[in-house]
VOLO-420769 format. One record per atom (N, C-alpha, C): residue in three letters; atom name; residue number from 1; y negated, x, z. Coordinates in nm, 3 decimals. Layout:
VOLO-420769
["ALA" "CA" NUM [Y X Z]];
...
//
This chain:
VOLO-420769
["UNK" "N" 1 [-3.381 0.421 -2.718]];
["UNK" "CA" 1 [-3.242 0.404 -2.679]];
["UNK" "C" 1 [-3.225 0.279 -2.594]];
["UNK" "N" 2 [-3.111 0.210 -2.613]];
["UNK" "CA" 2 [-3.109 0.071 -2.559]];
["UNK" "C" 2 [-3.025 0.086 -2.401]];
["UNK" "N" 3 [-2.965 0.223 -2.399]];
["UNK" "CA" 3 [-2.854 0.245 -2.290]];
["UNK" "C" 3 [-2.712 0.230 -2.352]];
["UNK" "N" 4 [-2.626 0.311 -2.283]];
["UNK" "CA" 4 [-2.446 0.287 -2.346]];
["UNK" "C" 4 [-2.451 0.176 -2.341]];
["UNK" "N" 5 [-2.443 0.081 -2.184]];
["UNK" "CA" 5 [-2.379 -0.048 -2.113]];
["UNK" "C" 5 [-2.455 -0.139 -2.245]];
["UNK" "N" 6 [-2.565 -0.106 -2.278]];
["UNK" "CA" 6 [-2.611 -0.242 -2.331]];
["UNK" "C" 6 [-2.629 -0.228 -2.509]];
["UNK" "N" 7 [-2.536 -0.087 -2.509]];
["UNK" "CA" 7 [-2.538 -0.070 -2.684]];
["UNK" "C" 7 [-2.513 -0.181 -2.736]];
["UNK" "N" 8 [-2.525 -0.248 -2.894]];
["UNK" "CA" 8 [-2.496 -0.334 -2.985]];
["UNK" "C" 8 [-2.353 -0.286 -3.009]];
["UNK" "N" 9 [-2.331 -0.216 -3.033]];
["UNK" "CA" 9 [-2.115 -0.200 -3.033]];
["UNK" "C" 9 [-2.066 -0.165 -2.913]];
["UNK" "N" 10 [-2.088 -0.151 -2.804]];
["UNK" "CA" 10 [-2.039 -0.220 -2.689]];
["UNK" "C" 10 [-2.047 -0.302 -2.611]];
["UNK" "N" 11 [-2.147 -0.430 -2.661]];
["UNK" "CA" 11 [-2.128 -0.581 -2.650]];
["UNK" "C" 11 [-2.065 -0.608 -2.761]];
["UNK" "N" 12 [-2.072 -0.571 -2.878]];
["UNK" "CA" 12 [-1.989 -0.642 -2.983]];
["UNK" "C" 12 [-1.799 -0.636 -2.932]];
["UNK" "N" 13 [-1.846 -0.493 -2.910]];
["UNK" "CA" 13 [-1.666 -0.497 -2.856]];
["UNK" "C" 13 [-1.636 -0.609 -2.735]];
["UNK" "N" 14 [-1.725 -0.567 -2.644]];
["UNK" "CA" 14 [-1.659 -0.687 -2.541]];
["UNK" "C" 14 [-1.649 -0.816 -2.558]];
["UNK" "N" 15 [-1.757 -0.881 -2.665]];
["UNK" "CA" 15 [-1.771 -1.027 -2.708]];
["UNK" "C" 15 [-1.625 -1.069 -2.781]];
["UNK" "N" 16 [-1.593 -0.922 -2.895]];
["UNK" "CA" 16 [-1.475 -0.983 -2.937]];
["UNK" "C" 16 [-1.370 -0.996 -2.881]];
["UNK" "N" 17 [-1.356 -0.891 -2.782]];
["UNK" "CA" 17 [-1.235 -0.889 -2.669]];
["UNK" "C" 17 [-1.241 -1.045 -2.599]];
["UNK" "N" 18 [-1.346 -1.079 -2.606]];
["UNK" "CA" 18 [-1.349 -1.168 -2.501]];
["UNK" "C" 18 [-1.365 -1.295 -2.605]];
["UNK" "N" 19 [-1.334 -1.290 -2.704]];
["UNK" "CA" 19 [-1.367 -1.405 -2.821]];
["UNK" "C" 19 [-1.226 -1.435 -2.815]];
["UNK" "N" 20 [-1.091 -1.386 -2.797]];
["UNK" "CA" 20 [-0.961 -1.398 -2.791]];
["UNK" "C" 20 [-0.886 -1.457 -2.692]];
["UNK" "N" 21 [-0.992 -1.460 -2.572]];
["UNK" "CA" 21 [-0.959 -1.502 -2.480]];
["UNK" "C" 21 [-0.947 -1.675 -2.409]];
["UNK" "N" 22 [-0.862 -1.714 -2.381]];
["UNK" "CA" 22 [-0.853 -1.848 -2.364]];
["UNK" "C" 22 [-0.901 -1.924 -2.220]];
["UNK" "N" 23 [-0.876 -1.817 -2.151]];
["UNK" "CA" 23 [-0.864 -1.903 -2.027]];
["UNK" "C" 23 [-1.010 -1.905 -1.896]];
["UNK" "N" 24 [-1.042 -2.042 -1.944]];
["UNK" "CA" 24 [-1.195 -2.023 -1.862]];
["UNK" "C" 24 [-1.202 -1.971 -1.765]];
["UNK" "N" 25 [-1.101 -2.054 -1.642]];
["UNK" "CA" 25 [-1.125 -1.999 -1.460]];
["UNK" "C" 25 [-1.107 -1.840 -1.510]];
["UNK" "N" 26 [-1.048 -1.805 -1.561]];
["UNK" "CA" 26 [-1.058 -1.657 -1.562]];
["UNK" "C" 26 [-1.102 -1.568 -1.658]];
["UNK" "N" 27 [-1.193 -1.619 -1.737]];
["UNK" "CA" 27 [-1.309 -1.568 -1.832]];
["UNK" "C" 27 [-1.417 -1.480 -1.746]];
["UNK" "N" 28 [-1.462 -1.493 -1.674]];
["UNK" "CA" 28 [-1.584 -1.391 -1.608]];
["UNK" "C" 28 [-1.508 -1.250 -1.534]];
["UNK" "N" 29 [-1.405 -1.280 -1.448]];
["UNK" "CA" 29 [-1.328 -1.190 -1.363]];
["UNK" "C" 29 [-1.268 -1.048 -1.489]];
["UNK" "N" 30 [-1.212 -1.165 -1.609]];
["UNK" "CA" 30 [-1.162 -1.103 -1.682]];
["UNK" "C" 30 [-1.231 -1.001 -1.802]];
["UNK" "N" 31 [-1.378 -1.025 -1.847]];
["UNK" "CA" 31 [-1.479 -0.981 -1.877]];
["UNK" "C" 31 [-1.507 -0.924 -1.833]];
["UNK" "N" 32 [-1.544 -0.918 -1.667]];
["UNK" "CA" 32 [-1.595 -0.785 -1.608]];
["UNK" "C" 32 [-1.536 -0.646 -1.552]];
["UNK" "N" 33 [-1.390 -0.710 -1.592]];
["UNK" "CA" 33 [-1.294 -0.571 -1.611]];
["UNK" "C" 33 [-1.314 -0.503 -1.705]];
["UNK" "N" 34 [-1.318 -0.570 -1.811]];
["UNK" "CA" 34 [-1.315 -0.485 -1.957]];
["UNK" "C" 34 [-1.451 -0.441 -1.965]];
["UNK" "N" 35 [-1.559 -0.489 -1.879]];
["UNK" "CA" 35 [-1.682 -0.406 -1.913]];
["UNK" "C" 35 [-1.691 -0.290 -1.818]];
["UNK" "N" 36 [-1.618 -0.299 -1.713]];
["UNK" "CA" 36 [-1.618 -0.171 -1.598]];
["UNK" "C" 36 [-1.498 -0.049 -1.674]];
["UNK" "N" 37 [-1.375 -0.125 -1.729]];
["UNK" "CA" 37 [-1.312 -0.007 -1.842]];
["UNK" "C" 37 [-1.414 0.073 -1.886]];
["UNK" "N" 38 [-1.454 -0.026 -2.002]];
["UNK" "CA" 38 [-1.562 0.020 -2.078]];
["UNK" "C" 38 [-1.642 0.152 -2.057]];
["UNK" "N" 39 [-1.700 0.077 -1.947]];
["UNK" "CA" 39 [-1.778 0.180 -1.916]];
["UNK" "C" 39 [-1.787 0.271 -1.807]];
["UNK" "N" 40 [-1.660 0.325 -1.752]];
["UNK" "CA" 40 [-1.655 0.414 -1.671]];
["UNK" "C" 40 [-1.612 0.518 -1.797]];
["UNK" "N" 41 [-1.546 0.486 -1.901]];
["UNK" "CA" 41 [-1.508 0.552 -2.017]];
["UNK" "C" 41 [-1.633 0.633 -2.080]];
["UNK" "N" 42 [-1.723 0.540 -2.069]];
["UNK" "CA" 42 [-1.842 0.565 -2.192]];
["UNK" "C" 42 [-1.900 0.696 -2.059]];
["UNK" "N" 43 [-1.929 0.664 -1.925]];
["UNK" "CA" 43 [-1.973 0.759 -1.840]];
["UNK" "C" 43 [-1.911 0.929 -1.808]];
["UNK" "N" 44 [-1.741 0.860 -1.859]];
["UNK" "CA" 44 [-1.686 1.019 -1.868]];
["UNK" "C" 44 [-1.722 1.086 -1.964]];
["UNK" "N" 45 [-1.758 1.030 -2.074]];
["UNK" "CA" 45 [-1.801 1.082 -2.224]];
["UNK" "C" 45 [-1.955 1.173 -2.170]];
["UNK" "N" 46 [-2.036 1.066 -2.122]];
["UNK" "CA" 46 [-2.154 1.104 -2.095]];
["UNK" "C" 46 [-2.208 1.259 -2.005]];
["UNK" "N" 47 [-2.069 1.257 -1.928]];
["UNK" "CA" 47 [-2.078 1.426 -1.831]];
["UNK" "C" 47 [-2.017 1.470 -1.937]];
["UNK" "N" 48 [-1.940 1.418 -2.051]];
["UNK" "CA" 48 [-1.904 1.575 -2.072]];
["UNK" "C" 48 [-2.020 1.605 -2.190]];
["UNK" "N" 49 [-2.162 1.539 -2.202]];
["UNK" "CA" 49 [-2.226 1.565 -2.261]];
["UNK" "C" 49 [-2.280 1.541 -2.379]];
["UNK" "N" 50 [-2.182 1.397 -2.414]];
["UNK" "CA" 50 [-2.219 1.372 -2.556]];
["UNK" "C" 50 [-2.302 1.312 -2.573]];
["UNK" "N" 51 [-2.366 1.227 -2.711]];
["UNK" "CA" 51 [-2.506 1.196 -2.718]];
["UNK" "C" 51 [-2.446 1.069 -2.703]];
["UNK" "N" 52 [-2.561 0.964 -2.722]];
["UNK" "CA" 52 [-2.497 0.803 -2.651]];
["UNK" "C" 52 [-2.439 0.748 -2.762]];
["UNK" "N" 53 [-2.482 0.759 -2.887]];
["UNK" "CA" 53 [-2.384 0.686 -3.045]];
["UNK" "C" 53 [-2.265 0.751 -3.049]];
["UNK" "N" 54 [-2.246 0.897 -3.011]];
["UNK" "CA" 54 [-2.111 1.019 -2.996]];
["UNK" "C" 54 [-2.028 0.921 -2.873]];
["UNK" "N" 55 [-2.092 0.911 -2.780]];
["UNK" "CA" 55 [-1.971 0.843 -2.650]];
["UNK" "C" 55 [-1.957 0.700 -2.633]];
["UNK" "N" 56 [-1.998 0.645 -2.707]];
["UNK" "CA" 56 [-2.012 0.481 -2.763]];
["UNK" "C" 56 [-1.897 0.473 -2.860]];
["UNK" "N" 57 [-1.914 0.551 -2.946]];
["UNK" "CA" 57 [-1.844 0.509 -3.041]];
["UNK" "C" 57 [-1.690 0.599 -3.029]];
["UNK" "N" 58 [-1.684 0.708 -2.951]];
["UNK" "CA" 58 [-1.549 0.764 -2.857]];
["UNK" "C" 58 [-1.532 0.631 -2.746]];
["UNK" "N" 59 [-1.582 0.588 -2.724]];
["UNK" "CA" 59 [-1.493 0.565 -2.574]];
["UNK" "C" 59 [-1.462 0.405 -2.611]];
["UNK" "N" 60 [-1.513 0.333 -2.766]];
["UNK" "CA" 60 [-1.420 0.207 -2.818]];
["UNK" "C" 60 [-1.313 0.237 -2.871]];
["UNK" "N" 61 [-1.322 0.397 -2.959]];
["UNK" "CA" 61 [-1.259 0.457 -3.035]];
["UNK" "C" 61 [-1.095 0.519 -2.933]];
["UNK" "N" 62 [-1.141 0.496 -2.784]];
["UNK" "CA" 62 [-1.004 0.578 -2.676]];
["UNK" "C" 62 [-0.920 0.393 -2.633]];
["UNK" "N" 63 [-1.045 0.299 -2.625]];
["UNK" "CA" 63 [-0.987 0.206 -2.579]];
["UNK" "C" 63 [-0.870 0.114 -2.654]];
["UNK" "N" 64 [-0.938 0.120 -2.800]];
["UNK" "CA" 64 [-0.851 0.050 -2.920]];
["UNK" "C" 64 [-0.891 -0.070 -2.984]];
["UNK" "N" 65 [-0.832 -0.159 -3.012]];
["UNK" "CA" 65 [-0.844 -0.238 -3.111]];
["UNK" "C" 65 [-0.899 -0.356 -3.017]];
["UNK" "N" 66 [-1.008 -0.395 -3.032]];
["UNK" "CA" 66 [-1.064 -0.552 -2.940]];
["UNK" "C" 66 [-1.005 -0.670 -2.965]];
["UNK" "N" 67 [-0.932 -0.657 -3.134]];
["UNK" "CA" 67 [-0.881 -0.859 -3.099]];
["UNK" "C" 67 [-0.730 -0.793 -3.041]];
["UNK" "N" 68 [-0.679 -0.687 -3.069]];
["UNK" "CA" 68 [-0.554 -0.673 -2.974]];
["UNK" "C" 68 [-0.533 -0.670 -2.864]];
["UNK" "N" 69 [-0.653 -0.613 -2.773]];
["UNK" "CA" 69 [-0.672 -0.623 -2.654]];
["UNK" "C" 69 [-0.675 -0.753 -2.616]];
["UNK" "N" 70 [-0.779 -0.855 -2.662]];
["UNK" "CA" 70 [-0.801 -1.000 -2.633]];
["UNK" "C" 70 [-0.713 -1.090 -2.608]];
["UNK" "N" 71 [-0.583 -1.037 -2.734]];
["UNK" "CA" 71 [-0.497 -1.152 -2.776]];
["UNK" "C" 71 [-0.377 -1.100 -2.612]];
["UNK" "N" 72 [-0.357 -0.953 -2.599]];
["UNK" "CA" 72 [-0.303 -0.928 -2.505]];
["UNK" "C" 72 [-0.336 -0.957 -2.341]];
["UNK" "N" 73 [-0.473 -0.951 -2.367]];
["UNK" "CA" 73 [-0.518 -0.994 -2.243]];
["UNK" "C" 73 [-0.497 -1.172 -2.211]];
["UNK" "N" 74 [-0.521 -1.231 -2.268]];
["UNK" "CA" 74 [-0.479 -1.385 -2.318]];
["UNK" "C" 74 [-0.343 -1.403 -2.286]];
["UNK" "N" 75 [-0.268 -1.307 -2.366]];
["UNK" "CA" 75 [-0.105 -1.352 -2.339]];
["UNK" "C" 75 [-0.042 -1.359 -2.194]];
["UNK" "N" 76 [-0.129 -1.226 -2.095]];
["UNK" "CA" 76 [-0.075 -1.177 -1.987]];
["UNK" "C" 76 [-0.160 -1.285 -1.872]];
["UNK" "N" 77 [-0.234 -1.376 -1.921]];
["UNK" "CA" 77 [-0.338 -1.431 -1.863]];
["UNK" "C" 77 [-0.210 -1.616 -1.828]];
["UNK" "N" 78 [-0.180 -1.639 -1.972]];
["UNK" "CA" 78 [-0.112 -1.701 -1.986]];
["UNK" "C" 78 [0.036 -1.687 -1.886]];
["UNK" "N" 79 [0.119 -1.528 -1.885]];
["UNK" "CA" 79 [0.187 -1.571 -1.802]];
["UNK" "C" 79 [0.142 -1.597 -1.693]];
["UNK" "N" 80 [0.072 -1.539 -1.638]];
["UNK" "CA" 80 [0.041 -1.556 -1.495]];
["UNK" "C" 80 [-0.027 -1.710 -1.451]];
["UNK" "N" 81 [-0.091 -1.775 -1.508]];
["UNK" "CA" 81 [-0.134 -1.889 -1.495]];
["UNK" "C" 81 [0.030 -1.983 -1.465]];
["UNK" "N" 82 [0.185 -1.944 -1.560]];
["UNK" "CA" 82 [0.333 -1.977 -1.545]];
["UNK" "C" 82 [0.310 -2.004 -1.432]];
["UNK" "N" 83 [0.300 -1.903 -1.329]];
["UNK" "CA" 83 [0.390 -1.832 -1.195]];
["UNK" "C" 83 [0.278 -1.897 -1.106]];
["UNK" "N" 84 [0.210 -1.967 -1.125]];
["UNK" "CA" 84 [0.090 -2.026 -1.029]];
["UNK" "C" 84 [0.100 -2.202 -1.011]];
//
């Protein structure tokens, strides 16, 4: 077992989430949100007992779609960079 945090489809998810993303100064800050989402998700899965491919593949499956997230995270990244 490789661990949830460091499964191959939950770096794939975060790479693509983060493949959408534009904005450097806030590329790391913004990455390490979506990996603490991630995986406080994958940890609730884990008490309630599931096996690690079962709560891996639930807790991308609760979060949603990665280039939608990306492109949204990007957009909201964008306004705020406006107002600065």
């Amino acid at each position: 077992m490789t661990g949830k945090k460091n499964h191959p489809k939950v770096q794939c998810f975060i790479n693509t989430v983060m493949s959408r993303f534009e904005f450097v100064e806030a590329y790391h800050e913004t990455k390490a949100t979506v990996e603490c989402y991630l995986h406080s998700i994958l940890d609730g899965f884990s008490l309630e007992g599931l096996a690690e491919e079962d709560a891996v593949d639930q807790a991308i499956k609760q979060v949603g779609d990665p280039i939608k997230i990306g492109d949204e995270l990007n957009f909201l990244e964008s306004l705020h960079a406006c107002f600065l």
